[in-house]
Every structure is written in structure tokens, then in C-alpha cells.
N, C-alpha and C positions, 0 to 999 in steps of 0.2 A: 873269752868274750863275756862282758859282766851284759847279762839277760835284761833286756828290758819285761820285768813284771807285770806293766800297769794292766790293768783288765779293759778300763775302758779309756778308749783313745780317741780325739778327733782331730784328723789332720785336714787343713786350707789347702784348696787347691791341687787335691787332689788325684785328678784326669791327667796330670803328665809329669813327664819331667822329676826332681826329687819326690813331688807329693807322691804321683804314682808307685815307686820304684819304692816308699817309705812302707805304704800299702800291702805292697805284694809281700815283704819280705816279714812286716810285720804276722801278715796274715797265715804266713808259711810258719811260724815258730808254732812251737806245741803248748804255748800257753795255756792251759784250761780257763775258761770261761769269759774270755777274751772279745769284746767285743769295740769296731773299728767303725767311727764315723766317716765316710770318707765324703769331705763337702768338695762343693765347684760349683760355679757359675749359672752351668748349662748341662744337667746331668741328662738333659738328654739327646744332646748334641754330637756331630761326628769328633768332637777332638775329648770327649767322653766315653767311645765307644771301649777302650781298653779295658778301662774301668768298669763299664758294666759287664763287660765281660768275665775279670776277676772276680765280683760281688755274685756271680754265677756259679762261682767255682764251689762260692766260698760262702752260701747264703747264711749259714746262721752265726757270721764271722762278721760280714760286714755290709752296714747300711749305706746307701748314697743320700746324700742330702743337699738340695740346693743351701749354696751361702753362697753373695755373692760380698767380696769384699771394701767393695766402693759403693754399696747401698744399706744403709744403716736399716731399713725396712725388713731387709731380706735377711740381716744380722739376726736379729730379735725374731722371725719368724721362724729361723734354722733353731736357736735356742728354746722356741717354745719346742718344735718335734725332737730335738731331742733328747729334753727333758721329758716329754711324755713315753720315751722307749726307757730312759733312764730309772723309770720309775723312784722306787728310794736311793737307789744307788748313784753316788758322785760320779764324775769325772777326774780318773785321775789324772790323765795328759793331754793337755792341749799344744798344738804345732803351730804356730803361724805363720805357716809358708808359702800362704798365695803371694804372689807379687808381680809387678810389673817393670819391664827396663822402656827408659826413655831415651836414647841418644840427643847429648847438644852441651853446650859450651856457658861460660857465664853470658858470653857474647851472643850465642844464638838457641838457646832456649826459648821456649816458648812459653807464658804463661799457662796455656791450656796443659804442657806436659808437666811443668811444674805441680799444677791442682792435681794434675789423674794423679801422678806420680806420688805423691803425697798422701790422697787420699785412699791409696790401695796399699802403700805401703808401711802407713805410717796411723791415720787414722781409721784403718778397718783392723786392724791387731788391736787397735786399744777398745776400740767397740765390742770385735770378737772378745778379750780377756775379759771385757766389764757385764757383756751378757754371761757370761760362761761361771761368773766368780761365783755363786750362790752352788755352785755344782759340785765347784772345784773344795768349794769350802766344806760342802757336804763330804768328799772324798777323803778331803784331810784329818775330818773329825773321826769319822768312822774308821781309821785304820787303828788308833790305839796305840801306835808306834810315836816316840820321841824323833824331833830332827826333821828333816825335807830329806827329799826322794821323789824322782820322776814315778817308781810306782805309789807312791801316797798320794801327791798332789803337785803340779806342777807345768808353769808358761814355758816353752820354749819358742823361743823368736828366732826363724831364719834371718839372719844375718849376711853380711859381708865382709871381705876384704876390702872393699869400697867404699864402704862406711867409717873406715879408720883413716882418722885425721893424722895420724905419725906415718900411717903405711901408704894412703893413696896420691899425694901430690907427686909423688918420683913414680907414679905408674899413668897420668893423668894424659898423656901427650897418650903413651900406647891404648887407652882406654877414655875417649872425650865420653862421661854418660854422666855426666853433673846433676842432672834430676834426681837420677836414681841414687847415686854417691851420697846427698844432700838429704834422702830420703830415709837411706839405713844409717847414716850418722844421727838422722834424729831417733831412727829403730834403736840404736843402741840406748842410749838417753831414756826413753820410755822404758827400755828394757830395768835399765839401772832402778832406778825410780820405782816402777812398780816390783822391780826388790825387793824394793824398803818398807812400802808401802803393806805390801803382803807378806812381810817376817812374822808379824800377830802372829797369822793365821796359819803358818807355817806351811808358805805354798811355797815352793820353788818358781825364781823366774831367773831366766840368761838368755846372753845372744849366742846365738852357735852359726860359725862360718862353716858351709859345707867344702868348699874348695873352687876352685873353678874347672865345673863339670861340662860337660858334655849332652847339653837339653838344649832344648829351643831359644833360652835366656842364653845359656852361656857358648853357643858356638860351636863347631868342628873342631876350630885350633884347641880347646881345652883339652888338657892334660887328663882328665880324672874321666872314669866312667861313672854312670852314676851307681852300680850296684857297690862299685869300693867306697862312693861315698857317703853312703847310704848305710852298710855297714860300720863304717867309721863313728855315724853318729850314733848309731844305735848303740855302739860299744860306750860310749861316753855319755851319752843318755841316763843309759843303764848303772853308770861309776856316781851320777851327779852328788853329792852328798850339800849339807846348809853351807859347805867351805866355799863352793862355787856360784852359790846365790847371789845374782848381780853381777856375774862374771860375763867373759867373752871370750870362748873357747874356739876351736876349729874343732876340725874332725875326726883330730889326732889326738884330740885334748891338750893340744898346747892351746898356751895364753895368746891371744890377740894382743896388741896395744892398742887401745883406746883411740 
């Protein structure tokens, strides 16, 4: 398994689901000096409780911090505190894995789930990455190291199989969630782009499909538990080098198509 290094990590969303399962496992590796943002909505809420629980286990491993990702205020207020814990130290990995599913059709969508759906999935990653860059850039400098690497500097964007325009129309009839689909096809897009954008600065950014897991988004009938998938990504995380910059990986580290 190629180790995820990075020291400091902040993962979206947190409180359940892959964010949680990301947390614990991260939290559990013997990393030295390791320390793990874990943001959410509502840190002090009952669908939060797991999580403060871990951060209990585990206090001088990992912080909770409200972010919530549909309120641009609350972006910029996560990024002042934890820049003030980061003191001179960058951020080497950011996760952006909060998100939202919306069920509905071209026919029966709803404008209002269009905006949430959009704006949690799509414009609170680009917020999150745009507060976050001054940190990330900090991390990238300070390593000394030629190339990208998730432990130097580096965006990862939860992604979809949903988001892929070649893969999702022959799954669309088993899966009507046109919002959300609509939502990580523009995830991808951002993803791409801010690539490009952050090659200078030699930050890593991709989209990474976890699989279709087993959480509260994806269902009972899914196949995957989340600790195998969870695992999966860390191992490919851990492998990313500048080849995969702008890519769109699973959890196996195969290629997606676009």
C-alpha cells in the first residue's frame, strides 16, 4: 500500500459516510506529526456525534471544525481557524468530499435542487480550494521536493461515476439523480481546469471515484463497504505522482472516462 505521508490533511464533510471512514483510518496510520482537519456542517450535532468521538480518541491527531459547504461565509471563517492552528505550516491535502444527492429527471427537477445541488457540490469545492490555496502553496514551497504528490501539495475532488458523460446515460433509467450527475460532471471540469491552473505552483489536483459505497448517499444495494473504499483511495492517493494531474481515477486507480 503506497502510504499516504501528507502531515496535514483537511477533509469535507467529515461526520459520516467516506469523510468519516477517511478520518478514522487516516487517524489510525503511524504517521508522525500528522495532523487531520476534520470539517462538517454541524460539529456539534447528533449526525456528528461519531466524529467527536474519534477526535477524542485521538486529540492531538485531529481537530473538528465547522465548514459548511453551501455558505461561502462559513468557507472563509473555517480557513481563517485553520490557518491560525497551521501556524507557518501549509497544508498539504485537501479532500473535497462534502456533498449532496438530489433525485429527479430533466422532466422533473426542481430548480431549487438544481441550485442546493450545484452549489454544495460544485461551487463550495471551488471556494473551499480558493480559500485553502495560500496554504496549499505554502506546503508546496516548503517541501523542497521536485513534481506533485498528495504528500507535498495537493486538491482531491470526490467525484463520480455519475459525473461521466461516456459511462452515465446506459446507467440513467437504473439511477434517475440528474442534479447530482449534472453537478459532478461540472466537478470533473473544475477539477480539470484547476489542474492547469495550479501546475505553476506544483499543487496536485483530480477527481477520484470512490465506488458505489455503502453510506447514507449511496444506499444498501451498493456493492462496496466504505473501509475497502476508503482504503482503495488512500492507496492511490498515496501513488499520485504530476502523471495523474487533471486525471479521473477510481479507487483502484483505474482511469474513468471523462
Amino acid at each position: 500500500m503506497a502510504a499516504v505521508k501528507a502531515c496535514n490533511i483537511l477533509i469535507t464533510g467529515a461526520n459520516r459516510g467516506l469523510g468519516l471512514e477517511t478520518v478514522k483510518q487516516l487517524s489510525e496510520d503511524s504517521c508522525p506529526k500528522r495532523h487531520i482537519f476534520a470539517t462538517c456542517r454541524d460539529p456539534d450535532g447528533p449526525k456528528s456525534k461519531e466524529l467527536r468521538e474519534l477526535a477524542k480518541k485521538h486529540p492531538s491527531v485531529i481537530s473538528i471544525i465547522r465548514l459548511d459547504a453551501d455558505d461561502p461565509s462559513s468557507i472563509e471563517e473555517s480557513a481563517k481557524k485553520v490557518g491560525s492552528l497551521l501556524g507557518k505550516n501549509g497544508l498539504n491535502l485537501l479532500v473535497n468530499n462534502a456533498a449532496i444527492v438530489a433525485t429527479g429527471t430533466a422532466q422533473t427537477s426542481s430548480v431549487e435542487d438544481m441550485k442546493n445541488t450545484f452549489n454544495t457540490n460544485v461551487i463550495g469545492p471551488l471556494l473551499i480550494t480558493r480559500e485553502y490555496l495560500p496554504y496549499l502553496r505554502t506546503a508546496a514551497k516548503a517541501s523542497g521536493t521536485p513534481g506533485m504528490s498528495c504528500n507535498k501539495a495537493a486538491v482531491i475532488n470526490i467525484s463520480t461515476l455519475g459525473g461521466s458523460l461516456a459511462t452515465m446515460p446506459s446507467m440513467y433509467e437504473q439511477f434517475p439523480v440528474l442534479p447530482y450527475c449534472v453537478s459532478k460532471a461540472a466537478l470533473n471540469m473544475l477539477s480539470a481546469l484547476t489542474a492547469e491552473e495550479l501546475k505553476a505552483d506544483e499543487i496536485l489536483c483530480m477527481a477520484l471515484h470512490p465506488g458505489w459505497v455503502k453510506t447514507e448517499l449511496g444506499g444498501e444495494k451498493a456493492p462496496l463497504e466504505p473501509k475497502e473504499s476508503v482504503e482503495g483511495m488512500l492507496r492511490v492517493i498515496g501513488s499520485l505522482t504530476e502523471k495523474q494531474n487533471g486525471g479521473f481515477l477510481d479507487w483502484n486507480g483505474e482511469t474513468v472516462p471523462w
